[in-house]
Backbone atoms as SQL, in Angstrom:
CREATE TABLE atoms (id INTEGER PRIMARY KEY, chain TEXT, resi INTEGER, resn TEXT, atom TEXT, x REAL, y REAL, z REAL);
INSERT INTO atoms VALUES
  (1, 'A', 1, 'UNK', 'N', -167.080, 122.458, 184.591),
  (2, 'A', 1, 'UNK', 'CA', -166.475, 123.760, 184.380),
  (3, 'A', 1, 'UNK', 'C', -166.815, 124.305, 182.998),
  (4, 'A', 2, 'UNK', 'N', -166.842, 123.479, 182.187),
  (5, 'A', 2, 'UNK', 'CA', -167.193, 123.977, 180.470),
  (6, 'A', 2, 'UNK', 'C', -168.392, 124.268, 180.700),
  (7, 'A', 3, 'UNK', 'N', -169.576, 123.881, 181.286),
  (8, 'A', 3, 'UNK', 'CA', -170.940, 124.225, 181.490),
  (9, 'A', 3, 'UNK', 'C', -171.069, 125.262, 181.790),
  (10, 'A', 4, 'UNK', 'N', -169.836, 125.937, 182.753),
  (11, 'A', 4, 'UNK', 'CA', -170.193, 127.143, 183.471),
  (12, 'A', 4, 'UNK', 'C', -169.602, 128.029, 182.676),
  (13, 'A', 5, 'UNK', 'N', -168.327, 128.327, 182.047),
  (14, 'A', 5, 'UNK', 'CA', -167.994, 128.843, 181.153),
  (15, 'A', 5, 'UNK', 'C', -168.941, 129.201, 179.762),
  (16, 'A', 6, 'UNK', 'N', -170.011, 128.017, 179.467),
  (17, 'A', 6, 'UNK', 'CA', -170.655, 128.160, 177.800),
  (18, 'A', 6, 'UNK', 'C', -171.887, 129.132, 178.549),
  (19, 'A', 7, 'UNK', 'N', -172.359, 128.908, 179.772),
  (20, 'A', 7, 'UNK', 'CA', -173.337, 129.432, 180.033),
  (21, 'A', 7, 'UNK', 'C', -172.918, 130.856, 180.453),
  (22, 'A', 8, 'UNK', 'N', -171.998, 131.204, 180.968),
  (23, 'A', 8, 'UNK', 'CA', -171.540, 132.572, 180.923),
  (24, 'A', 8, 'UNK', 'C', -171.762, 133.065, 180.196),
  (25, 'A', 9, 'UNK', 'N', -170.599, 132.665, 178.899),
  (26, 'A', 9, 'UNK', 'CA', -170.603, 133.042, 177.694),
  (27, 'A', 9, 'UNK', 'C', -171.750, 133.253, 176.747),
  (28, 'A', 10, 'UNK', 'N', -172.986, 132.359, 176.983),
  (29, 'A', 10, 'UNK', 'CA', -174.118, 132.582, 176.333),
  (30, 'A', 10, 'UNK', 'C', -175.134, 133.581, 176.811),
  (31, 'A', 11, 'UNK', 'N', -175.085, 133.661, 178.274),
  (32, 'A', 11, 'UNK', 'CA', -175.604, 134.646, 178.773),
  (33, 'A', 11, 'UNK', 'C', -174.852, 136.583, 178.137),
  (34, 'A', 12, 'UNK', 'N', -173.705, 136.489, 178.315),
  (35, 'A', 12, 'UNK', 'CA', -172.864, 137.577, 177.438),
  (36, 'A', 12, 'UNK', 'C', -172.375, 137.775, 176.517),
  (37, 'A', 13, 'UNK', 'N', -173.714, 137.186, 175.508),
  (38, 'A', 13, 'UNK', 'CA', -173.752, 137.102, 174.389),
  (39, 'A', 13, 'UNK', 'C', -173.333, 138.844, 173.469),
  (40, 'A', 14, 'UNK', 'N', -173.548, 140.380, 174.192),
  (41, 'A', 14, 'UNK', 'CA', -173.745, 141.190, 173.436),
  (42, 'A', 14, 'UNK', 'C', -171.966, 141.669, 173.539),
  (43, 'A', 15, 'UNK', 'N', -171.096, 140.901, 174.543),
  (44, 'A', 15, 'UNK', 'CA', -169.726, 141.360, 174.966),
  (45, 'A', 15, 'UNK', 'C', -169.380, 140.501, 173.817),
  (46, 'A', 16, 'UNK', 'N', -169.624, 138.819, 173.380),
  (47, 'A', 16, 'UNK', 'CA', -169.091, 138.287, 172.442),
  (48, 'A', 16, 'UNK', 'C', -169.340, 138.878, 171.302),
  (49, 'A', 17, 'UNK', 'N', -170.595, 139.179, 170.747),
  (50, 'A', 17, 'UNK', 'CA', -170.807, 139.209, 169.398),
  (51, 'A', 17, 'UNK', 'C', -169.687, 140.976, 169.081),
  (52, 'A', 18, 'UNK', 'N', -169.513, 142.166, 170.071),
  (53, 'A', 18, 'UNK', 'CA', -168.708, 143.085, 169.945),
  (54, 'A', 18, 'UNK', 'C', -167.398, 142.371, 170.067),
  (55, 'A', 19, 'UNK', 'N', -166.651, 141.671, 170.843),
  (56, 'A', 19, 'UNK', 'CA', -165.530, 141.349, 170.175),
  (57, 'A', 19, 'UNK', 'C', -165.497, 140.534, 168.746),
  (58, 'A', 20, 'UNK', 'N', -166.313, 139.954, 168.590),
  (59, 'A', 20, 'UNK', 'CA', -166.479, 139.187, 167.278),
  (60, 'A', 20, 'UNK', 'C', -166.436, 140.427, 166.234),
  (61, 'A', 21, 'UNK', 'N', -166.993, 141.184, 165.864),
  (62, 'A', 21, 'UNK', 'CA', -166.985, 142.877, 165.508),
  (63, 'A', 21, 'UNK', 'C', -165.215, 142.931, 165.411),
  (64, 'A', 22, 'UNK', 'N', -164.835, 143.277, 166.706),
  (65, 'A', 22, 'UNK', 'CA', -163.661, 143.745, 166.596),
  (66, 'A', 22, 'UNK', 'C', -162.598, 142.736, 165.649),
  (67, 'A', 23, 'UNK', 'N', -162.744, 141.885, 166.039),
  (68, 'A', 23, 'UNK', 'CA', -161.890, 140.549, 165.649),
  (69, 'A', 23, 'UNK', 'C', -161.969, 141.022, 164.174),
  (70, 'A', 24, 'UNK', 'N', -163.166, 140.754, 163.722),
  (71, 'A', 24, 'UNK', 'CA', -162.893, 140.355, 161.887),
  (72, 'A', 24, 'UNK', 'C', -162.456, 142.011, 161.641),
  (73, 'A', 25, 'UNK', 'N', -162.792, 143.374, 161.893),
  (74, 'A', 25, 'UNK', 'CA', -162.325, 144.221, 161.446),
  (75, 'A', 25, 'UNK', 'C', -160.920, 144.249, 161.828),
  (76, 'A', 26, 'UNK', 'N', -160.154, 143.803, 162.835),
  (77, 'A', 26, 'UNK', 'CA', -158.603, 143.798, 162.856),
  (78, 'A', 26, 'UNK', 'C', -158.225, 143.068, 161.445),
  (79, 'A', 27, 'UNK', 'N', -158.973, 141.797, 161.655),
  (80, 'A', 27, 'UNK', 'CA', -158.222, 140.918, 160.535),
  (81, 'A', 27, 'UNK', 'C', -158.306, 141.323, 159.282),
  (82, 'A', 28, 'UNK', 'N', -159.931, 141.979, 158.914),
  (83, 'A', 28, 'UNK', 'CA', -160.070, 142.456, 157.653),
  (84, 'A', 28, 'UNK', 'C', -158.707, 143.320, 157.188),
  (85, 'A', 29, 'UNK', 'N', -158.321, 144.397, 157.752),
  (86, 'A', 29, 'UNK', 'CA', -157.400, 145.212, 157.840),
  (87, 'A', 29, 'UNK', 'C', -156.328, 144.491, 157.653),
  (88, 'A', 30, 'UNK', 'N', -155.702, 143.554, 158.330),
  (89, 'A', 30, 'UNK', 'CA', -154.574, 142.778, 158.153),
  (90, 'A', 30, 'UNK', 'C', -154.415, 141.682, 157.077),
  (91, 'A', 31, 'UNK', 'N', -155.881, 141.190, 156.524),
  (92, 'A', 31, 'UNK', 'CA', -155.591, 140.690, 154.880),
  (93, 'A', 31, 'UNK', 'C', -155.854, 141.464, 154.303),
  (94, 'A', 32, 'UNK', 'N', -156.508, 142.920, 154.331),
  (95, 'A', 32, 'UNK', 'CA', -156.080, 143.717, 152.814),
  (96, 'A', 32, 'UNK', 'C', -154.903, 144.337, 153.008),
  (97, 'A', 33, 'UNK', 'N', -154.235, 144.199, 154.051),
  (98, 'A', 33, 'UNK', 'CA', -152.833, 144.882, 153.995),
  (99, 'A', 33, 'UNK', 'C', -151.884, 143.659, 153.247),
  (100, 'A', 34, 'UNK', 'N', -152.302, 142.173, 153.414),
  (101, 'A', 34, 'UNK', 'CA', -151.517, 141.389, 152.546),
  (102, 'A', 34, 'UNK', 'C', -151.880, 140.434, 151.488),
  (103, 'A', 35, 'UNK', 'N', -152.760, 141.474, 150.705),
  (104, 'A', 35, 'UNK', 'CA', -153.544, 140.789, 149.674),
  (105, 'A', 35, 'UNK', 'C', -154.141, 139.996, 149.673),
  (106, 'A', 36, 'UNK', 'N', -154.306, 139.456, 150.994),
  (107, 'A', 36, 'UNK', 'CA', -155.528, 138.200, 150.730),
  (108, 'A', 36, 'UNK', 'C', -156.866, 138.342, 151.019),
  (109, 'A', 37, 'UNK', 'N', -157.368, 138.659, 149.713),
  (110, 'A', 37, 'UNK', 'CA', -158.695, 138.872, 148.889),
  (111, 'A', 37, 'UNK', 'C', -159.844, 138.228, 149.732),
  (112, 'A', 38, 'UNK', 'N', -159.569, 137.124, 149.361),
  (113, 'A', 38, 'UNK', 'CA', -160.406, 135.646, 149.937),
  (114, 'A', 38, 'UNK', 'C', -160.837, 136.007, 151.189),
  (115, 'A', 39, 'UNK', 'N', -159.935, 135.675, 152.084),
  (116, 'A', 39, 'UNK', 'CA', -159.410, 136.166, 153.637),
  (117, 'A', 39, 'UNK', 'C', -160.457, 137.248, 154.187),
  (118, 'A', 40, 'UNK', 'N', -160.112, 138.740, 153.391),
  (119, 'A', 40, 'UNK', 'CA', -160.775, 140.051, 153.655),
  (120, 'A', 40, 'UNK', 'C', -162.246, 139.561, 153.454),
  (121, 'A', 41, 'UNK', 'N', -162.782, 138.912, 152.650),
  (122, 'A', 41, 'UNK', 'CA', -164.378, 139.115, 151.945),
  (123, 'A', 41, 'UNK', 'C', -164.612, 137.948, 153.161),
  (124, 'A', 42, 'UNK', 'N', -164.275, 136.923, 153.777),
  (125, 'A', 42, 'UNK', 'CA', -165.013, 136.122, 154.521),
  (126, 'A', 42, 'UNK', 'C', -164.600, 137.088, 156.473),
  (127, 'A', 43, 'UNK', 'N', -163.653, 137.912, 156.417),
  (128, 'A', 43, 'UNK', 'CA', -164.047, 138.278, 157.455),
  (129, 'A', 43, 'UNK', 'C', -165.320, 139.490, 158.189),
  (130, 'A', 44, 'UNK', 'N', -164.922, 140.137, 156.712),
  (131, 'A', 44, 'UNK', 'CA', -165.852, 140.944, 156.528),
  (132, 'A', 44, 'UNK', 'C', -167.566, 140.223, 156.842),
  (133, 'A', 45, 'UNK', 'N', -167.791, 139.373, 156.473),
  (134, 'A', 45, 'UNK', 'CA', -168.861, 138.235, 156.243),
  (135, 'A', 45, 'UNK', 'C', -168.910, 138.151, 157.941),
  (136, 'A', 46, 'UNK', 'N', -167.967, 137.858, 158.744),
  (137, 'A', 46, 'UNK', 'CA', -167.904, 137.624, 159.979),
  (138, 'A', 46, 'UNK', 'C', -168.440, 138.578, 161.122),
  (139, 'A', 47, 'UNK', 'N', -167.840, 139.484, 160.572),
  (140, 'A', 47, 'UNK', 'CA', -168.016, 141.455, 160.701),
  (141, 'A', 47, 'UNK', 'C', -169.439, 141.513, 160.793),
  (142, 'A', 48, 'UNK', 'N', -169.919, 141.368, 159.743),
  (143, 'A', 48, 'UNK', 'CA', -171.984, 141.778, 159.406),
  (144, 'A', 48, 'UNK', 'C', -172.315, 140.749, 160.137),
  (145, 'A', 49, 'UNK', 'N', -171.994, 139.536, 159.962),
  (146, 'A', 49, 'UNK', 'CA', -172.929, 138.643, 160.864),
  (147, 'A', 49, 'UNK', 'C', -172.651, 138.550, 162.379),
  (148, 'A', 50, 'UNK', 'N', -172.162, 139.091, 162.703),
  (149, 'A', 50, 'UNK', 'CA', -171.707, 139.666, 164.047),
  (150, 'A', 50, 'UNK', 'C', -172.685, 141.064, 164.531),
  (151, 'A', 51, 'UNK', 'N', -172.680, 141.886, 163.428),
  (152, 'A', 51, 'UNK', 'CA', -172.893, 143.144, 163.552),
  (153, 'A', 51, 'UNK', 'C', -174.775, 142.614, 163.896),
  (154, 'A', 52, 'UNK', 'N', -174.951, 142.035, 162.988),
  (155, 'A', 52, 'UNK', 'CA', -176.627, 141.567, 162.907),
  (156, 'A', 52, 'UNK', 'C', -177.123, 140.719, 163.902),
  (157, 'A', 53, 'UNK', 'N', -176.191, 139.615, 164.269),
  (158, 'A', 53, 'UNK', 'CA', -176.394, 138.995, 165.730),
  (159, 'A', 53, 'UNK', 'C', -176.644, 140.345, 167.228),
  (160, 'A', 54, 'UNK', 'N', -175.480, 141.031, 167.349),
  (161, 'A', 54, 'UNK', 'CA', -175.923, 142.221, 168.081),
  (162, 'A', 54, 'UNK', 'C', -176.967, 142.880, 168.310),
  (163, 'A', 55, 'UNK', 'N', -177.535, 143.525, 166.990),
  (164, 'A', 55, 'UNK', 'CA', -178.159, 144.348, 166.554),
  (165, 'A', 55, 'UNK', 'C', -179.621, 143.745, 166.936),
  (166, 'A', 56, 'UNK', 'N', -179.735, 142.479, 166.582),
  (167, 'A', 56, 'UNK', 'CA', -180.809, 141.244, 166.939),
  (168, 'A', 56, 'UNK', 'C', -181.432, 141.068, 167.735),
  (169, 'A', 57, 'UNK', 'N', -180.370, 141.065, 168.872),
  (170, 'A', 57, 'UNK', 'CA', -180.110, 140.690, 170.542),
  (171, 'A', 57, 'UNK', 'C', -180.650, 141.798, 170.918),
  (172, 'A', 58, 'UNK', 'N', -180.168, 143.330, 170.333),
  (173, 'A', 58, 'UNK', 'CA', -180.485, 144.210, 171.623),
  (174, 'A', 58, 'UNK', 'C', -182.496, 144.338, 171.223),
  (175, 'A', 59, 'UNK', 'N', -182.690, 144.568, 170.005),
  (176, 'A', 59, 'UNK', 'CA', -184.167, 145.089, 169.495),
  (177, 'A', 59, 'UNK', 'C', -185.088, 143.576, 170.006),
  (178, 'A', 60, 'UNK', 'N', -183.953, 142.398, 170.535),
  (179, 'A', 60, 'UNK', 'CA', -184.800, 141.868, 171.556),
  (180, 'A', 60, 'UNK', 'C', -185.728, 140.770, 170.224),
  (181, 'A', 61, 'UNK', 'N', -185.178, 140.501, 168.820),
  (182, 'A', 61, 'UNK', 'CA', -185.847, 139.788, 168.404),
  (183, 'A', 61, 'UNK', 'C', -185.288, 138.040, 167.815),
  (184, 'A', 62, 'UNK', 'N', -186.033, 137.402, 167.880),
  (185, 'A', 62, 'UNK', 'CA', -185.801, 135.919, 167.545),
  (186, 'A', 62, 'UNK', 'C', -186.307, 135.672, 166.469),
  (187, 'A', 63, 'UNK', 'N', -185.968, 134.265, 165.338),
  (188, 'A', 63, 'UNK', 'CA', -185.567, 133.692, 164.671),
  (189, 'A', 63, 'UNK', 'C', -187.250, 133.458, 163.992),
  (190, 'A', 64, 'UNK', 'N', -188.053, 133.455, 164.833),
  (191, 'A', 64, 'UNK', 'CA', -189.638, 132.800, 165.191),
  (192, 'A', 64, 'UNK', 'C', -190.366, 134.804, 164.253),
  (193, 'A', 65, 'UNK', 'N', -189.440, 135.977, 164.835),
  (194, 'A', 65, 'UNK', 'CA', -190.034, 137.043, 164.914),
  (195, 'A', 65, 'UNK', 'C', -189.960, 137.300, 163.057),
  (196, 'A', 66, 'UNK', 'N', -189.211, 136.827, 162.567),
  (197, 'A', 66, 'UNK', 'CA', -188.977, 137.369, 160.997),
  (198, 'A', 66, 'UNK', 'C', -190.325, 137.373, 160.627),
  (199, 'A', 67, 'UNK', 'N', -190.575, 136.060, 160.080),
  (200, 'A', 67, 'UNK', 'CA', -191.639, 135.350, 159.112),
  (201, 'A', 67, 'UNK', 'C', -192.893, 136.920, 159.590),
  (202, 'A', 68, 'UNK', 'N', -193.467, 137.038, 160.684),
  (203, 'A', 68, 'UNK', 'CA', -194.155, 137.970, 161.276),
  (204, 'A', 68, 'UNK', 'C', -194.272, 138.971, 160.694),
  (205, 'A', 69, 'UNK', 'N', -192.393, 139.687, 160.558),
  (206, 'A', 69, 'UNK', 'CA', -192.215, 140.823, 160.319),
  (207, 'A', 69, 'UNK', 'C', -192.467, 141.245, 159.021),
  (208, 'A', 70, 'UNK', 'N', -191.656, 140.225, 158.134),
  (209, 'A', 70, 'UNK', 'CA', -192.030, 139.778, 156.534),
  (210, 'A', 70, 'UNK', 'C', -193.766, 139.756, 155.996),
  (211, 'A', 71, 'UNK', 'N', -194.529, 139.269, 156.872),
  (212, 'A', 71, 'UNK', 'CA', -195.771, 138.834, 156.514),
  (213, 'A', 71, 'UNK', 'C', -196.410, 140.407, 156.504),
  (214, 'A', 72, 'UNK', 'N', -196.143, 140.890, 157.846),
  (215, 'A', 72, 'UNK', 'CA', -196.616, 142.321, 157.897),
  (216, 'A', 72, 'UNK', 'C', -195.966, 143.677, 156.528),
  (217, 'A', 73, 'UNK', 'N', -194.449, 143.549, 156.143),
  (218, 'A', 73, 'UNK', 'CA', -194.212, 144.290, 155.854),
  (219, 'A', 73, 'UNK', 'C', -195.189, 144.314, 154.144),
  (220, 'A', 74, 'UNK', 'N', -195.181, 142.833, 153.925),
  (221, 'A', 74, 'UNK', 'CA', -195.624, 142.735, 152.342),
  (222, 'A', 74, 'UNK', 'C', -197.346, 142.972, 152.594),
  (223, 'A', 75, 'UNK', 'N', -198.332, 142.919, 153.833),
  (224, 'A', 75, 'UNK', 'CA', -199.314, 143.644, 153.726),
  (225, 'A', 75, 'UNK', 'C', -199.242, 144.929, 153.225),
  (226, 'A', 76, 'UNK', 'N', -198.166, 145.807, 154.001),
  (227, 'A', 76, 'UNK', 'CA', -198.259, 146.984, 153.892),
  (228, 'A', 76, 'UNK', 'C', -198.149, 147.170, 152.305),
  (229, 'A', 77, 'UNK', 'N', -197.284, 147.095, 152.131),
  (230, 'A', 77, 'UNK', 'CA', -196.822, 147.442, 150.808),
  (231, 'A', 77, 'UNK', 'C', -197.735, 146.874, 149.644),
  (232, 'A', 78, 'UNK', 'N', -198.753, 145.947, 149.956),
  (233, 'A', 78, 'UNK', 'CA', -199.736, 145.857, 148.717),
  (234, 'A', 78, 'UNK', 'C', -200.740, 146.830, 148.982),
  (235, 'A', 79, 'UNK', 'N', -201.055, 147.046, 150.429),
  (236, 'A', 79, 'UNK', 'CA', -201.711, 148.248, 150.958),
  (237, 'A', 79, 'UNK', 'C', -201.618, 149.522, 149.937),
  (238, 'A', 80, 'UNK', 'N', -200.663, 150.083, 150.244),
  (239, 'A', 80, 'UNK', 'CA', -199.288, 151.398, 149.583),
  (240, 'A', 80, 'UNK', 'C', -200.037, 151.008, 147.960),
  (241, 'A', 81, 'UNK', 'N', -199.364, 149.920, 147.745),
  (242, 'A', 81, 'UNK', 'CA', -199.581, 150.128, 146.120),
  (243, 'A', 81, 'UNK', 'C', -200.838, 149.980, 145.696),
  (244, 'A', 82, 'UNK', 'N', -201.803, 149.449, 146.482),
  (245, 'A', 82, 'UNK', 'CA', -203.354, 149.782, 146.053),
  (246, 'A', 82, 'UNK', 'C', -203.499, 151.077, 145.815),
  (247, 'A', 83, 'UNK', 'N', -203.380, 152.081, 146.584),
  (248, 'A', 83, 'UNK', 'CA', -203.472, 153.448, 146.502),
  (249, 'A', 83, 'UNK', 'C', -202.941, 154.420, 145.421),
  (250, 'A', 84, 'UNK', 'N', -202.175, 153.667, 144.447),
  (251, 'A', 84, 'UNK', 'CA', -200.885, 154.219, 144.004),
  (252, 'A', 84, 'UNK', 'C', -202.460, 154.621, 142.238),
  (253, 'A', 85, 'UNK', 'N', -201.962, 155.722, 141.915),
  (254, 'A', 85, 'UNK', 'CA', -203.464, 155.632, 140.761),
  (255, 'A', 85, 'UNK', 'C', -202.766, 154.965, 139.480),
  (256, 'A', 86, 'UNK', 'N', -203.254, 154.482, 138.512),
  (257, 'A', 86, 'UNK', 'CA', -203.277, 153.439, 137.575),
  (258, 'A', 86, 'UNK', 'C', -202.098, 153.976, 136.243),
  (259, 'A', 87, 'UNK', 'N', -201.939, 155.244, 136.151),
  (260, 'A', 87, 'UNK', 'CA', -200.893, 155.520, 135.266),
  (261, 'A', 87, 'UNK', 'C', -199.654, 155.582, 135.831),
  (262, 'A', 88, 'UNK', 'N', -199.584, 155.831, 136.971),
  (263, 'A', 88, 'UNK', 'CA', -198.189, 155.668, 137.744),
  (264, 'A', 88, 'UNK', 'C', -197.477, 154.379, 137.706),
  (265, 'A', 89, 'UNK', 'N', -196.433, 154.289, 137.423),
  (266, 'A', 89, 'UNK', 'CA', -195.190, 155.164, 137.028),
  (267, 'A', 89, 'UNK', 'C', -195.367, 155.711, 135.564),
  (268, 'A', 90, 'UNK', 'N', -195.445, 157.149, 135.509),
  (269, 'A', 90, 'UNK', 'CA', -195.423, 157.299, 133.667),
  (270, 'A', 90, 'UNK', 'C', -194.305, 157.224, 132.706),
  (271, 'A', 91, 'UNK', 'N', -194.015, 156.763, 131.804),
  (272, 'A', 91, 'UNK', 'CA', -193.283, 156.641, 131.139),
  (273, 'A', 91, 'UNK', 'C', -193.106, 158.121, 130.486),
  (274, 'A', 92, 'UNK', 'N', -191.878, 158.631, 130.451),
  (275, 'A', 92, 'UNK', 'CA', -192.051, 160.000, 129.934),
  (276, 'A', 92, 'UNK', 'C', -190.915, 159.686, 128.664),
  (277, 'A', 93, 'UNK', 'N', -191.334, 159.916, 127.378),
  (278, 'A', 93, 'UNK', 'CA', -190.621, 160.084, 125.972),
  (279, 'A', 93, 'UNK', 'C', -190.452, 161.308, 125.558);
């Protein structure tokens, strides 16, 4: 029965990670309503990494896809700054 339950659950992964969402923003709300600092900053923490698990899931990318994305973005951008002409940025006094 736990098999069938985790595999549910893993399969509806985008229903968990939105209540997970909901969850830490209730709670966030309910430790800054009673000062606990601590409390608020790790649910919040719960909140984004929730929000980013989602966000992950739907654009359909894995763990394997970063390094890729990273490798490509820092081509570009030495690309970009090749182009950039030799006094730029000027210092203006």
């Amino acid at each position: 029965m736990a098999a069938i339950t985790t595999s549910v659950l893993l399969m509806r992964w985008p229903l968990v990670s939105a209540v997970l969402m909901f969850v830490a923003s209730t709670l966030n709300i309910q430790f800054r309503k009673s000062d606990y600092t601590f409390f608020a900053i790790v649910s919040s923490m719960l909140g984004i990494a929730s929000a980013l698990w989602f966000a992950t899931g739907l654009l359909g990318l894995e763990w394997t896809d970063f390094p890729v994305i990273w490798a490509s973005f820092k081509d570009i951008m030495i690309e970009i700054s090749s182009h950039t002409p030799p006094e730029w940025p000027m210092v203006m006094t």
